[in-house]
Every structure is written in structure tokens, then in C-alpha cells.
C-alpha positions as a Markdown table, in Angstrom:
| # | Residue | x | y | z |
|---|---|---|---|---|
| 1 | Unk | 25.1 | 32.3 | 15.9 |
| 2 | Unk | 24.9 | 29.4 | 13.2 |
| 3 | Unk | 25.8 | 31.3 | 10.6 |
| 4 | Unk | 29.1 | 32.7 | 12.7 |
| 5 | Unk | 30.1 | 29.4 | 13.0 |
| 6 | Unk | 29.6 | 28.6 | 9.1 |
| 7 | Unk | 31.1 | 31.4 | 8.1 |
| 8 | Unk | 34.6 | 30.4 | 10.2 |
| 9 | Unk | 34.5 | 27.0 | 8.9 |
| 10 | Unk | 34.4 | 28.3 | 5.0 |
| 11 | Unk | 37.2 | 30.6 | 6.1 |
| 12 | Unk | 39.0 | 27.7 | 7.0 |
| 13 | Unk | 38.3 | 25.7 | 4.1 |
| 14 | Unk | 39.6 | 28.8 | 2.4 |
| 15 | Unk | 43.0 | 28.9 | 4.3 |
| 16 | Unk | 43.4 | 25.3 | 5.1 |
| 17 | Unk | 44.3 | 22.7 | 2.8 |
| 18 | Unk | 43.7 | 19.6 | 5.1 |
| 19 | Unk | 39.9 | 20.5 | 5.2 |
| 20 | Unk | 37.1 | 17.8 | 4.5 |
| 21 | Unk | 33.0 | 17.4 | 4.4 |
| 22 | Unk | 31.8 | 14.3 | 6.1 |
| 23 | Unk | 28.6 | 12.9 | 4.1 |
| 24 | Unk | 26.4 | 14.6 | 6.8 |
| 25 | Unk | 27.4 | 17.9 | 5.3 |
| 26 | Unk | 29.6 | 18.4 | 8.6 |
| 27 | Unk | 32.9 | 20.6 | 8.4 |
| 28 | Unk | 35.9 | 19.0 | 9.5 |
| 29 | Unk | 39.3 | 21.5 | 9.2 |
| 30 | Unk | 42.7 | 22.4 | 10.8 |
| 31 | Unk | 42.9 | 25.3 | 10.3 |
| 32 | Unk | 46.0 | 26.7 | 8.6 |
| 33 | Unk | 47.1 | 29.5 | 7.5 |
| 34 | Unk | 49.5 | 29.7 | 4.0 |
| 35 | Unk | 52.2 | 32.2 | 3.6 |
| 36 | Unk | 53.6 | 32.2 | 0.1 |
| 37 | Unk | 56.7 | 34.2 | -0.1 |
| 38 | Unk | 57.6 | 33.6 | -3.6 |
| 39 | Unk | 56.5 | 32.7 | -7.3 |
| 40 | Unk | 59.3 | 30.7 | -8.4 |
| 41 | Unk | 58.0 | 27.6 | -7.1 |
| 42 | Unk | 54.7 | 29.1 | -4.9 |
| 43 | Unk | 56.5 | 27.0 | -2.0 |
| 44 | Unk | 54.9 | 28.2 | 1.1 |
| 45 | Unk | 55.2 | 27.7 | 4.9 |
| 46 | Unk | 52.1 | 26.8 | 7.0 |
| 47 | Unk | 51.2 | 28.7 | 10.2 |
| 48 | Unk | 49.0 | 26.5 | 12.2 |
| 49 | Unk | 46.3 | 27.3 | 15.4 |
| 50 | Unk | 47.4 | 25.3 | 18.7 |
| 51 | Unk | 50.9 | 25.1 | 16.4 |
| 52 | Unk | 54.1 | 24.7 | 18.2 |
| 53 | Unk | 56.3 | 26.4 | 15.7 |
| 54 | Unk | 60.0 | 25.7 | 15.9 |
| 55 | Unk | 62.6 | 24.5 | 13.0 |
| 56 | Unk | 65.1 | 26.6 | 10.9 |
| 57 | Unk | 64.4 | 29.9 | 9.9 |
| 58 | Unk | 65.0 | 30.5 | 6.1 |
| 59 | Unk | 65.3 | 33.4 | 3.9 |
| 60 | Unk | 62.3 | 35.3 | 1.5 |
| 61 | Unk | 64.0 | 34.6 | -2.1 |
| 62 | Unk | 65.1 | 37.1 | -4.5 |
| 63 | Unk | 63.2 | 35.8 | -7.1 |
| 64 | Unk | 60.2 | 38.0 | -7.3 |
| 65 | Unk | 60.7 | 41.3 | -5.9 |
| 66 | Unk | 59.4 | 40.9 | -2.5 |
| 67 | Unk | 59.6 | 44.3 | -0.2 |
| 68 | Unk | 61.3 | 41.9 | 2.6 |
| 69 | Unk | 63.2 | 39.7 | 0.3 |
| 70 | Unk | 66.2 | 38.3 | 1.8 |
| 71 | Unk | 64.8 | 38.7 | 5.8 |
| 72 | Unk | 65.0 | 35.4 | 7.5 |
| 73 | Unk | 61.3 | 33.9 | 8.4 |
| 74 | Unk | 60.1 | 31.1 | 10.7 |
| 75 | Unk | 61.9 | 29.2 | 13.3 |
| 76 | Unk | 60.0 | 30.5 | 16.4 |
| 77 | Unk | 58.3 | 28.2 | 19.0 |
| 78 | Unk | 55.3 | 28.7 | 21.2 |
| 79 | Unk | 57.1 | 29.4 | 24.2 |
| 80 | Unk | 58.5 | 32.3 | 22.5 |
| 81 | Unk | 55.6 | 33.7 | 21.9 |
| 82 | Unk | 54.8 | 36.4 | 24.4 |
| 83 | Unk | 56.1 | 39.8 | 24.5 |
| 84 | Unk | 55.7 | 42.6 | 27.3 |
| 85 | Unk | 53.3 | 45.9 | 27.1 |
| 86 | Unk | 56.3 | 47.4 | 24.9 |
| 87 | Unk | 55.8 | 48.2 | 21.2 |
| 88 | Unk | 58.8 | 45.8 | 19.2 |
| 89 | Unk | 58.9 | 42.4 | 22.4 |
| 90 | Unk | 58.5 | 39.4 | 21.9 |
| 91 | Unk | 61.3 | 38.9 | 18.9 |
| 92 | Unk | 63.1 | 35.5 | 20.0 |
| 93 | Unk | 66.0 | 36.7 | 17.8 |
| 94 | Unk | 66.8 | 39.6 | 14.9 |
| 95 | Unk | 66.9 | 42.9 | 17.3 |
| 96 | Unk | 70.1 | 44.5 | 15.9 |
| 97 | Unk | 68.5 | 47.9 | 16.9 |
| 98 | Unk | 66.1 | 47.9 | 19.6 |
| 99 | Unk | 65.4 | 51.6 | 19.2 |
| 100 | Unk | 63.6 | 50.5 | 15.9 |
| 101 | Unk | 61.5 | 47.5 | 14.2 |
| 102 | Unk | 62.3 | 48.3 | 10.8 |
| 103 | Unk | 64.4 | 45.4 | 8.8 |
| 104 | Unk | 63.7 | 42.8 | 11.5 |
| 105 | Unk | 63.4 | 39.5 | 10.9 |
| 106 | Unk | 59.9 | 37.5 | 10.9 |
| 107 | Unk | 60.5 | 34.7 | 13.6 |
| 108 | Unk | 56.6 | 33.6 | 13.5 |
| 109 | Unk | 56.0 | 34.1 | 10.2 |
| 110 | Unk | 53.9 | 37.4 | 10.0 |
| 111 | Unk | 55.5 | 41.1 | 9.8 |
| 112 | Unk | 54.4 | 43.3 | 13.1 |
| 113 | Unk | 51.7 | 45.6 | 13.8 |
| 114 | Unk | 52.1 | 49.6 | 13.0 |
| 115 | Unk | 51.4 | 52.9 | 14.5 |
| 116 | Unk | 50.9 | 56.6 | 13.8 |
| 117 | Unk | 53.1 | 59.0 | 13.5 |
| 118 | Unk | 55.9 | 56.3 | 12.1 |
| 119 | Unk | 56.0 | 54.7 | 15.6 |
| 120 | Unk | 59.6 | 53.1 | 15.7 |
| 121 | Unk | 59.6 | 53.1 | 11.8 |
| 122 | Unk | 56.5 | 50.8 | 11.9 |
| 123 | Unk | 55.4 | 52.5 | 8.2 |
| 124 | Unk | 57.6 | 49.8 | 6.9 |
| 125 | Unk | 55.1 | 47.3 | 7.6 |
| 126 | Unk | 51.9 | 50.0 | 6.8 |
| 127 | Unk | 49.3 | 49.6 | 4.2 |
| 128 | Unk | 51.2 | 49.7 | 1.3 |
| 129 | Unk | 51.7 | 46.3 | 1.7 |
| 130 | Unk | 48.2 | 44.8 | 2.9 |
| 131 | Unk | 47.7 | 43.0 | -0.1 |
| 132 | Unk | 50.5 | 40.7 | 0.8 |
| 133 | Unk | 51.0 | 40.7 | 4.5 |
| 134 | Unk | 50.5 | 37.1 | 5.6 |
| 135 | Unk | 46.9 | 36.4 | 7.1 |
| 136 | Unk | 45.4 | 39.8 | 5.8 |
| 137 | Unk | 45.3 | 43.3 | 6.4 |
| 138 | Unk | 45.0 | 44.2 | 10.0 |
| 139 | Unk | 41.7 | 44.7 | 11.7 |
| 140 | Unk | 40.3 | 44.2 | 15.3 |
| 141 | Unk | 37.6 | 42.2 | 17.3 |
| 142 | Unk | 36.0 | 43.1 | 20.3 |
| 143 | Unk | 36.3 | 40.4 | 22.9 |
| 144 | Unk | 33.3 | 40.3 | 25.7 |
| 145 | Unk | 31.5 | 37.6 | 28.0 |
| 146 | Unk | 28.0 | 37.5 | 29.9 |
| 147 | Unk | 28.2 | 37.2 | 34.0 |
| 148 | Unk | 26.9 | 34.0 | 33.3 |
| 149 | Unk | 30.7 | 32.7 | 33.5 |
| 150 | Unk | 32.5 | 35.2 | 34.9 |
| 151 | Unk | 31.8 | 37.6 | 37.4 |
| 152 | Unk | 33.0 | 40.8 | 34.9 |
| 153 | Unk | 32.3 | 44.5 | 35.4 |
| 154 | Unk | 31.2 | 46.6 | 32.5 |
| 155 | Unk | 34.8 | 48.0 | 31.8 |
| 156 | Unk | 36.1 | 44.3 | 31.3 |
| 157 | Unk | 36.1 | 44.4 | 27.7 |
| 158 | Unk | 39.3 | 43.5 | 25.5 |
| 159 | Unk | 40.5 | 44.3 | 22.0 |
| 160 | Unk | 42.5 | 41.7 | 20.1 |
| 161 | Unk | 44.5 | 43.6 | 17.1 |
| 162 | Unk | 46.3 | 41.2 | 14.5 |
| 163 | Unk | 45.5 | 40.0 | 11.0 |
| 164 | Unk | 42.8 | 39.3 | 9.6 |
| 165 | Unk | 42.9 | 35.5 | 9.3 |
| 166 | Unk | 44.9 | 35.3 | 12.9 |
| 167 | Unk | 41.4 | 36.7 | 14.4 |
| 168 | Unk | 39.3 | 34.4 | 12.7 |
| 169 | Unk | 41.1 | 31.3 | 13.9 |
| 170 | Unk | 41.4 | 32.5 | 16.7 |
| 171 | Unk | 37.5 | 33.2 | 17.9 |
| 172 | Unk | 36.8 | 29.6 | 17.8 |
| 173 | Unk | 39.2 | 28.9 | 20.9 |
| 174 | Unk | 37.6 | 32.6 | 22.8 |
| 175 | Unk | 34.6 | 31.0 | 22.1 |
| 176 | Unk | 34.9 | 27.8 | 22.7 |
| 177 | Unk | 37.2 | 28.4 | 26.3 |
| 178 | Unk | 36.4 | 32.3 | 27.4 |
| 179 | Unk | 32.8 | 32.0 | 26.7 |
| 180 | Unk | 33.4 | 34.9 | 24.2 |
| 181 | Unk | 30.4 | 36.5 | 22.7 |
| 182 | Unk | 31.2 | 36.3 | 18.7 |
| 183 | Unk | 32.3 | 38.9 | 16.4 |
| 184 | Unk | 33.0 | 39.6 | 13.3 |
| 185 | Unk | 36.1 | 41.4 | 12.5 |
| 186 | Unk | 36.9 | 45.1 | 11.6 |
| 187 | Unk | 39.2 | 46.6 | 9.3 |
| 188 | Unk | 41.7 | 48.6 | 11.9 |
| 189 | Unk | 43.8 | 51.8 | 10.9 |
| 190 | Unk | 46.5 | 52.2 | 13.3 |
| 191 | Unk | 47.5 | 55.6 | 11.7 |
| 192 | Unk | 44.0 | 57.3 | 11.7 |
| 193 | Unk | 43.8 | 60.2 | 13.8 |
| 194 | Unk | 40.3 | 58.8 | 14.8 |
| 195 | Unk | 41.1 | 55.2 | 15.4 |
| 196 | Unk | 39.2 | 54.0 | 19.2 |
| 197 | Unk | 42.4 | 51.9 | 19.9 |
| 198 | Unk | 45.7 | 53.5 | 20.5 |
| 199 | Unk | 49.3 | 52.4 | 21.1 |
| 200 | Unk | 48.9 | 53.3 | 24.9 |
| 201 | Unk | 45.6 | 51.3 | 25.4 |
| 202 | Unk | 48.2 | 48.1 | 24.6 |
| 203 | Unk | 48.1 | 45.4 | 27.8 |
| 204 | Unk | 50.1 | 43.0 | 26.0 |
| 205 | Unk | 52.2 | 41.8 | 22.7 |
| 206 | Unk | 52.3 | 38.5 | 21.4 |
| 207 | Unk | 54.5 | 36.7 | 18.7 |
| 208 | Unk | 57.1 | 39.6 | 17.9 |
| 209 | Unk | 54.8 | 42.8 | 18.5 |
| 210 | Unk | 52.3 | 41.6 | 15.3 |
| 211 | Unk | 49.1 | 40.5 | 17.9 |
| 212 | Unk | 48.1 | 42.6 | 20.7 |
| 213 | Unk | 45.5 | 42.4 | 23.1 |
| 214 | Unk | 44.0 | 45.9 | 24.3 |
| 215 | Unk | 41.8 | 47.6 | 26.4 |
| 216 | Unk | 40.2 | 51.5 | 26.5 |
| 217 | Unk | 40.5 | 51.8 | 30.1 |
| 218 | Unk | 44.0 | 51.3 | 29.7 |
| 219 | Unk | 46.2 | 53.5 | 29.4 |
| 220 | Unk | 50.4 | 53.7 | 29.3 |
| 221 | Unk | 51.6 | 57.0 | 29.6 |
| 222 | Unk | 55.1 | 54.7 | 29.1 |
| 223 | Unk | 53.8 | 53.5 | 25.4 |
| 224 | Unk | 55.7 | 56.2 | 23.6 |
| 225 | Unk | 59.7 | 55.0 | 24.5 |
| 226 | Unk | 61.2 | 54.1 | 21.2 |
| 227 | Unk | 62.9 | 51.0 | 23.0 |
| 228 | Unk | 62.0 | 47.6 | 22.5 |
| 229 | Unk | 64.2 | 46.2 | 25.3 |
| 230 | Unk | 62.6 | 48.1 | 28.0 |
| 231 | Unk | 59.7 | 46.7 | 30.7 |
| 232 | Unk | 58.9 | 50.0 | 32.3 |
| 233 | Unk | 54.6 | 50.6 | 31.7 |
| 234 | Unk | 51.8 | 51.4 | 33.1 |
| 235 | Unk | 50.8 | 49.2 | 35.9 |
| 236 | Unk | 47.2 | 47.2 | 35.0 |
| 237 | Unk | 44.0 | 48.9 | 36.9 |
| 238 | Unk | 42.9 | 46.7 | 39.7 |
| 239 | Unk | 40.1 | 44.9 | 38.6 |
| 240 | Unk | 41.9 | 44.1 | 35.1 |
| 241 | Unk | 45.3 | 43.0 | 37.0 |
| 242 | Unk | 42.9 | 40.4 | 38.7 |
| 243 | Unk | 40.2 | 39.6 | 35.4 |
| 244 | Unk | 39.6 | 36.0 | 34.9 |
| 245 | Unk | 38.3 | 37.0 | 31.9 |
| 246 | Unk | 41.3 | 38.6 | 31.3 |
| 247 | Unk | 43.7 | 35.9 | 32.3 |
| 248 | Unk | 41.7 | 33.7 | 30.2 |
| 249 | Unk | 41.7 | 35.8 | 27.1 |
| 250 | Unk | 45.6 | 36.0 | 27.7 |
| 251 | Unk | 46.0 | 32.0 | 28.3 |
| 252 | Unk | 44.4 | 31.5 | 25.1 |
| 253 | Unk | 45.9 | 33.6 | 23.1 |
| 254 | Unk | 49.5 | 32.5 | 24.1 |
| 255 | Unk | 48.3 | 28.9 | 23.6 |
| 256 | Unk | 46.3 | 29.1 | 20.2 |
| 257 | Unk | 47.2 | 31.8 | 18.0 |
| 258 | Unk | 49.1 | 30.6 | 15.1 |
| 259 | Unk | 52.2 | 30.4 | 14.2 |
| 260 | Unk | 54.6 | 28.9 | 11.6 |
| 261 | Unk | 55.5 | 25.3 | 11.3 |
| 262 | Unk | 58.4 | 23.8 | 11.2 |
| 263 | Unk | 59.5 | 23.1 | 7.1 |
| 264 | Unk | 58.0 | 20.2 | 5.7 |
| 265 | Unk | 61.2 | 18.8 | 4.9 |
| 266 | Unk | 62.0 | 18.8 | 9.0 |
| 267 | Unk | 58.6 | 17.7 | 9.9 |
| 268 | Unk | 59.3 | 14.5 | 7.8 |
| 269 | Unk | 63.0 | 13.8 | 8.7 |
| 270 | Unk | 61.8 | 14.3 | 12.3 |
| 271 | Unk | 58.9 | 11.9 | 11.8 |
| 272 | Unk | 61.2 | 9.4 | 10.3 |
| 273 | Unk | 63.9 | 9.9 | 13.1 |
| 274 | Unk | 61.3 | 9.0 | 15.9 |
| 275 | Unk | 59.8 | 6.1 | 13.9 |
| 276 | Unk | 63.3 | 4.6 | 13.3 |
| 277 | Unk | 64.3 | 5.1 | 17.4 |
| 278 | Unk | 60.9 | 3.3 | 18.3 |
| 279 | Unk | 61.5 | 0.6 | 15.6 |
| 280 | Unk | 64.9 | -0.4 | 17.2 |
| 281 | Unk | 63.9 | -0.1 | 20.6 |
| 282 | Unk | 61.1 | -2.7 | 19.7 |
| 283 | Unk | 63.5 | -5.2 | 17.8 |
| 284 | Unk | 66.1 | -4.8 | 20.6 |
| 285 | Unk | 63.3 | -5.7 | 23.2 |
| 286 | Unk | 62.3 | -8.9 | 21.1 |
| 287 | Unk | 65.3 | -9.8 | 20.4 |
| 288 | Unk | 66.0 | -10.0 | 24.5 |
| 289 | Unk | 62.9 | -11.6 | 25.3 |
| 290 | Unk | 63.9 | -14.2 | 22.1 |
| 291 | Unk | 67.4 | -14.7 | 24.4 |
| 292 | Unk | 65.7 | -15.3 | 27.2 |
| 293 | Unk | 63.4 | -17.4 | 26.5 |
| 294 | Unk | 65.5 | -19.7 | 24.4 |
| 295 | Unk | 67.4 | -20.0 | 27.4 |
| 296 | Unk | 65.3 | -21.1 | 29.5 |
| 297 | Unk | 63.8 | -23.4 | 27.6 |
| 298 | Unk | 66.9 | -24.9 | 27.0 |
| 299 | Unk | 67.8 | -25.1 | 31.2 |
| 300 | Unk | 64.7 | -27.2 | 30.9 |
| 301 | Unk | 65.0 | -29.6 | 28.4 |
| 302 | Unk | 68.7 | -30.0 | 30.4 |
| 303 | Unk | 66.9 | -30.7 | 33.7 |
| 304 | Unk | 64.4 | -33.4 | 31.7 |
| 305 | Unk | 67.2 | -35.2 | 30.2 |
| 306 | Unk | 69.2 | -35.2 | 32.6 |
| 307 | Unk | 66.7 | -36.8 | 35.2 |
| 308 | Unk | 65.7 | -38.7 | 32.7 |
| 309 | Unk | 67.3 | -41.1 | 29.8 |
| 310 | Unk | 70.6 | -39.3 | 30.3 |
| 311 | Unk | 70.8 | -39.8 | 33.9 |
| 312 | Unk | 74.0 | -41.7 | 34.2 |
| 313 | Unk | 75.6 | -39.0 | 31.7 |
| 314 | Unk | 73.8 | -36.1 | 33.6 |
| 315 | Unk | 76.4 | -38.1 | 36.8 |
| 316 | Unk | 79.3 | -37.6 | 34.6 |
| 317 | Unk | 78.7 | -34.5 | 33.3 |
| 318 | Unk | 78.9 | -33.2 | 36.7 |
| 319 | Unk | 81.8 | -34.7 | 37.7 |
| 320 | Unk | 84.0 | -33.7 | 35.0 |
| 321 | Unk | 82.6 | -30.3 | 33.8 |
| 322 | Unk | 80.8 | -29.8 | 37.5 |
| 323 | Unk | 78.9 | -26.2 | 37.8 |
| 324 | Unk | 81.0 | -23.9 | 40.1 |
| 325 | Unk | 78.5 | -22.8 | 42.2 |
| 326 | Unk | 77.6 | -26.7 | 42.9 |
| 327 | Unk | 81.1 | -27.0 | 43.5 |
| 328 | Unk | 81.2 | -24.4 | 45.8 |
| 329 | Unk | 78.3 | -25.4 | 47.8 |
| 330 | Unk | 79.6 | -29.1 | 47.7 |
| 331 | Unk | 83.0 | -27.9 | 49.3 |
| 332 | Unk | 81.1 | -26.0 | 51.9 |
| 333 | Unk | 79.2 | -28.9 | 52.2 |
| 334 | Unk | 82.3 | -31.4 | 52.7 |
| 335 | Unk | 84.2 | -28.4 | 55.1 |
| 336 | Unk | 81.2 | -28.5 | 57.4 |
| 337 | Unk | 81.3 | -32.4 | 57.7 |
| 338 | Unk | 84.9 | -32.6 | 58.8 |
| 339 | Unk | 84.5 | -29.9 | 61.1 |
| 340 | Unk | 82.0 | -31.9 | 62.9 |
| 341 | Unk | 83.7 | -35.0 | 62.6 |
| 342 | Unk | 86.9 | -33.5 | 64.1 |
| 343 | Unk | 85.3 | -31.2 | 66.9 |
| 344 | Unk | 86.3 | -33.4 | 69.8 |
| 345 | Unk | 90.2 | -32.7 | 68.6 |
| 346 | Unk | 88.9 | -29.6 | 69.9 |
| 347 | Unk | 87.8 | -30.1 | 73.3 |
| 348 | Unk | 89.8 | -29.3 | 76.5 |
């Protein structure tokens, strides 16, 4: 078990560039995940665990012969992140043919999983290009627990499919919430005719049909339409419909696996935006309390010389600049007095 969790925090030092060593020799990282799309400048996005994603989308330059050069990449948020049962969900934008997922866009940052027999032209994205595809090729993780926290039968045991780097971020947060029992990774062929996990034993997409979460006893005999738009399956078997286990794996994933970050550039002008709001709220709040205060410190030096040494001016300050609510009350004051005065004009 120790060295599981050593190995997953040199992965991350591997992957993350915000990783540090305290002088106890402990590992603190966030772990990231870089995806370099071209060598003119190696400018790269970040794809962050827990991120929230969001921010423009921008385009894969020309400028070194990428297989996806010119797609638009990045600009999805966490919200958007769950798909259905159906091969080619889960794409918050870029479905021009939903019969297809060849020459979609990448709204999270990483290209889509693909199947045998040319599944919806998935070859596009096949293992040609595994050397480059962001996070590593793909491979698979059995995900299981003990009855120790949950009450699980023996067929409660889940698949997650993705890449490589996505799965090893990932395990910390089955771990550390779903009480996973650790594994290590597996390099997964989708196109060999003896793969164990198959497009129909899919019980859910996540972050535009590239992560999946599977299970053998599953299957939908609805797996096979070649549209991407459609929510017919396969309904769940009872016990997994109802799976805390389940529901948890799900939760977590939705929550924690990562995604790309907004640019730096927007990340900063947004920072700076906030900090400039909060700093004129703050001066605008001092500045009132400054008013205020100044005026009522003045209403009391008034009141002490006016009581005081400047008594007699204080007399004729009110008589010829008198206060109008004084005024008013005075009035009152003198109405009230002839009205007594003159009540017996009034008797019978």
C-alpha cells in the first residue's frame, strides 16, 4: 500500500509543475496534467484534478504538423462534464455530425476514447497516435471496495477506462472517498477481439466520450446506434441502479477528474478583475465611514461650543439661520399655545 501511494506522488511530480518536498521528505503536489500542442513556443494548457475548467477555447497551431491541427481545444467547465450511456455525449459544443466523432473538437482538453470495428470513426483517435494523446495511451483500472463500507455484492465491481495519467489522478480521490482498493493501471485495447471490456458493458461517459466507467454485468444491446444525440440504453440491473458504491464511484468521478484550465492569460486578468472590485469596494466603504465620522464629530464640537463660550452666538445663530426642523417644532409649539389660550372663544 505505501509504495502505491509513492508511486502516485512521483507521477505527480512527473506531471505537475507546482510539486514540492517538505524537509521531512513529505510530498506535497497538485496534480496537473500538461498538454503541449505545439513546438513553436512548447506553450501548453494545464488540465487540473478537482479543476473547474471553463475560459475560451483556442485552436492547435499549424506550426508543427499536429494530426488535429487547427481543432479548437479547451473552454469546457465541470458541469459539462457528464455524458449519457451513448458512445460520442457529453460534447458541450463541436457536434456538426452526430452520426460520427471524427473531426470534433476537444472541449476538455483530451481526444475521446475508441472502439473496434471503426465505431463511429473512433480510428481517428486509435493508436497511431498514443504517443501524443494528452495524459497517455489508454488503459483501464479495476475499481472495488470491502463490505467493510459498503454493503456490495460480488458483481459490484466497476471499470474506469481513460488515459493513462487521468487514472492515476484520479485513484487518490476513489481511494480516499469510495474506500477503493488500489490498482495499478492496465494498458487497454479497445480494438482487440479479446479485450474483457466492450462498448456495451459502458454505464456512463464523462468529459466528451474520452472517460468511461464500465461494468461486465452490464450490458446495452442499444450500444451499437451510431448516434451521439440519442438516450435510448439498456436500463442498469437492479442492484447496480441502487449501488452506493456505484453512485459514489460516479460522484467522484464527475467531481475530480481532470479537466483543462482556463488560459493563463484569463486566470490572471480574472484574478486582477476581482482584486480591483474588492479594492474599490474597500476604499468606498472607508471613505463612508471617513464621512460619517467627520460628521459627527463635527455635530459635537457644534453642541460644545455652542453651550459653551459661544453661547450668546449659538442664540443668534438660531435666530437668524434657525434649523427647519426646530422651526417647525417651535411653530407647532406656538400653534398649540394660542389654541389653548383662545379655547374659551370656543365655548357655547
Amino acid at each position: 500500500m505505501r509504495l502505491f501511494w509513492v508511486f502516485l506522488a512521483l507521477q505527480a511530480l512527473a506531471v505537475s509543475p507546482v510539486a514540492r518536498v517538505n524537509a521531512a521528505g513529505t510530498v506535497f503536489v497538485r496534480p496537473q496534467i500538461r498538454v503541449t500542442t505545439t513546438f513553436a513556443d512548447f506553450n501548453a494548457r494545464i488540465m487540473d484534478h478537482w479543476g473547474g475548467g471553463g475560459g475560451k477555447f483556442v485552436k492547435i497551431s499549424k506550426d508543427s504538423n499536429h494530426p488535429f491541427q487547427g481543432r479548437t481545444f479547451g473552454g469546457a467547465k465541470r458541469k459539462e462534464i457528464r455524458g449519457t450511456r451513448t458512445f460520442g455525449s457529453g460534447y458541450p459544443y463541436g457536434v456538426g455530425n452526430q452520426s460520427t466523432i471524427a473531426k470534433r473538437p476537444f472541449p476538455f482538453g483530451v481526444w475521446p476514447l475508441y472502439w473496434d470495428q471503426d465505431f463511429m470513426n473512433s480510428s481517428e483517435y486509435g493508436p497511431q497516435h498514443d504517443a501524443i494523446r494528452p495524459g497517455g495511451l489508454i488503459a483501464y483500472v479495476p475499481l472495488r471496495t470491502t463490505q467493510d463500507h459498503f454493503n456490495v455484492t460480488q458483481d459490484d465491481v466497476y471499470y474506469a477506462i481513460g488515459d493513462r495519467e487521468s487514472l492515476l489522478l484520479i485513484m487518490v480521490s476513489y481511494v480516499t472517498w469510495c474506500h477503493v482498493t488500489p490498482a495499478w493501471p492496465s494498458k487497454f485495447d479497445p480494438t482487440s477481439p479479446n479485450s474483457t471490456i466492450k462498448l456495451e458493458n459502458v454505464i456512463q461517459y464523462f468529459r466528451a466520450s474520452s472517460f468511461a466507467l464500465a461494468s461486465l454485468v452490464y450490458n446495452n444491446t442499444l450500444a451499437r446506434t451510431w448516434d451521439s444525440e440519442t438516450k435510448d440504453s439498456t436500463p442498469l440491473p437492479g442492484f447496480m441502479g441502487h449501488s452506493p458504491f456505484r453512485k459514489c464511484l460516479d460522484g467522484v468521478t464527475e467531481n475530480a477528474l481532470p479537466i483543462m484550465n482556463k488560459p493563463p492569460g484569463t486566470q490572471i486578468a480574472g484574478t486582477l478583475i476581482i482584486v480591483f472590485v474588492c479594492t474599490v469596494y474597500i476604499w468606498a466603504f472607508l471613505i463612508f465611514c471617513m464621512v460619517v465620522s467627520i460628521y459627527y464629530i463635527l455635530v459635537a464640537i457644534r453642541g460644545w461650543l455652542w453651550s459653551g463660550p459661544f453661547h450668546d452666538l449659538s442664540v443668534l445663530w438660531d435666530k437668524y439661520f434657525p434649523d427647519p426642523e426646530i422651526k417647525r417644532w417651535r411653530m407647532e409649539e406656538i400653534r398649540a399655545d394660542r389654541e389653548y389660550e383662545i379655547r374659551y372663544e370656543r365655548y357655547p
